[in-house]
GUVEXKE-702065 format. One record per residue (C-alpha): residue number from 1; x negated, y, z negated; residue in one letter. Coordinates in Angstrom, 3 decimals. Layout:
residues N
<NUM, <X, Y, Z>, A>
...
END
This chain:
residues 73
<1, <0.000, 0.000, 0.000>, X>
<2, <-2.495, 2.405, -0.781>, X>
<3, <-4.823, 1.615, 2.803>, X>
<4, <-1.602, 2.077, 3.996>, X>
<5, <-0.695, 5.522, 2.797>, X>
<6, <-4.385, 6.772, 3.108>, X>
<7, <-4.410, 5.508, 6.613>, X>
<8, <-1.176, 7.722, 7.221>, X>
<9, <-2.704, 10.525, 5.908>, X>
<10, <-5.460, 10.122, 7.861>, X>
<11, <-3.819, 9.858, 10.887>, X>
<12, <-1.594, 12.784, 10.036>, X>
<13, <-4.311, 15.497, 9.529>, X>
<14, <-5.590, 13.973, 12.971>, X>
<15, <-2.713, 14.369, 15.033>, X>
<16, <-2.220, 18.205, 13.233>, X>
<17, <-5.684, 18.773, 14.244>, X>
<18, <-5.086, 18.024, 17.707>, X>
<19, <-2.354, 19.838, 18.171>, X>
<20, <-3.902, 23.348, 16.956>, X>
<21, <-7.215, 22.369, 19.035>, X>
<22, <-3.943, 22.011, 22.202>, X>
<23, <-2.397, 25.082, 21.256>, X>
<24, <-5.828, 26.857, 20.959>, X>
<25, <-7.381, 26.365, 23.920>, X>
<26, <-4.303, 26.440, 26.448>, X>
<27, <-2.615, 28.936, 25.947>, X>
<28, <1.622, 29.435, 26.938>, X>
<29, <1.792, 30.089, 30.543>, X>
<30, <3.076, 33.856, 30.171>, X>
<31, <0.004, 34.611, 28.582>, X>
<32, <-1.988, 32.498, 30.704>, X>
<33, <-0.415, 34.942, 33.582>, X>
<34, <-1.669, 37.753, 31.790>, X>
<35, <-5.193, 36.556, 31.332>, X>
<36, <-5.395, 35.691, 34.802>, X>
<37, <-3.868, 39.205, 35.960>, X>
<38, <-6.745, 41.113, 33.290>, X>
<39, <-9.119, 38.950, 35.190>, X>
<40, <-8.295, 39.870, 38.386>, X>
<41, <-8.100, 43.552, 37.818>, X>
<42, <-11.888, 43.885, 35.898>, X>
<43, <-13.608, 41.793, 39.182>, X>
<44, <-11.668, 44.794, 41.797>, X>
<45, <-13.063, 46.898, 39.044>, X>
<46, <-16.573, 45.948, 38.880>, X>
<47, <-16.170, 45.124, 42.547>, X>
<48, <-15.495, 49.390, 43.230>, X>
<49, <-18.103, 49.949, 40.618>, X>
<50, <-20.661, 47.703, 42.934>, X>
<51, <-19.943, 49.893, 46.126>, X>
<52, <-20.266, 53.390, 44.202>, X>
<53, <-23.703, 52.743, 42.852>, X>
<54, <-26.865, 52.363, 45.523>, X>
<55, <-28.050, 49.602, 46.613>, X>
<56, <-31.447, 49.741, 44.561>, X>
<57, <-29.266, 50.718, 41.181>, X>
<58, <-27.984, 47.361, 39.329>, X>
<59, <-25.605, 46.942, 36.446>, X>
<60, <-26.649, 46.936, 32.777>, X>
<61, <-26.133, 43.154, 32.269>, X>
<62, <-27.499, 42.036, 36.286>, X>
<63, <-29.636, 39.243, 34.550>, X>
<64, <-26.137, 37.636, 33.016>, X>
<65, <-24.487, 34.866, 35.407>, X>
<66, <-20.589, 34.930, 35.920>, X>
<67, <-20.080, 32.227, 33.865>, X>
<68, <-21.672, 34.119, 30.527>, X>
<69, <-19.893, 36.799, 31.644>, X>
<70, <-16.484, 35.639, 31.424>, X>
<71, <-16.686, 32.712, 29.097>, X>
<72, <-16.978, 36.126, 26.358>, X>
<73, <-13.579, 36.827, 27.292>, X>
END
C-alpha cells in the first residue's frame, strides 16, 4: 500500500511537471500569432536599418548569429 501511494505521488508530480514544461514552452496560438507578428516587424526593421547605414558601417552586435539573436527573445 504504501509503494503504492508513493508511486502515485510520484507519478503525479511527474505528469504536473510536464504539463507546466507544455504550457511553458508552447505557448496558446493567439499569442503564438503575436510573437510571430513582433518577429516579423523587428527583421523589416533591422532590414530598413541595414539599407540606411553604408556599406562599410555594421551593427553593434554584427559578430552575433541569428540564432543568438532571437533565441533572447
Amino acid at each position: 500500500m504504501t509503494l503504492a501511494f508513493f508511486s502515485g505521488m510520484v507519478l503525479a508530480v511527474i505528469v504536473s511537471a510536464w504539463i507546466l514544461y507544455r504550457r511553458a514552452n508552447r505557448p496558446p496560438p493567439h499569442v503564438q500569432l503575436l510573437m510571430e507578428m513582433d518577429e516579423e516587424a523587428e527583421r523589416s526593421s533591422k532590414a530598413v536599418l541595414r539599407a540606411t547605414h553604408s556599406p562599410w558601417q555594421r551593427e553593434a552586435d554584427w559578430w552575433k548569429s541569428e540564432d543568438d539573436q532571437s533565441a533572447k527573445l
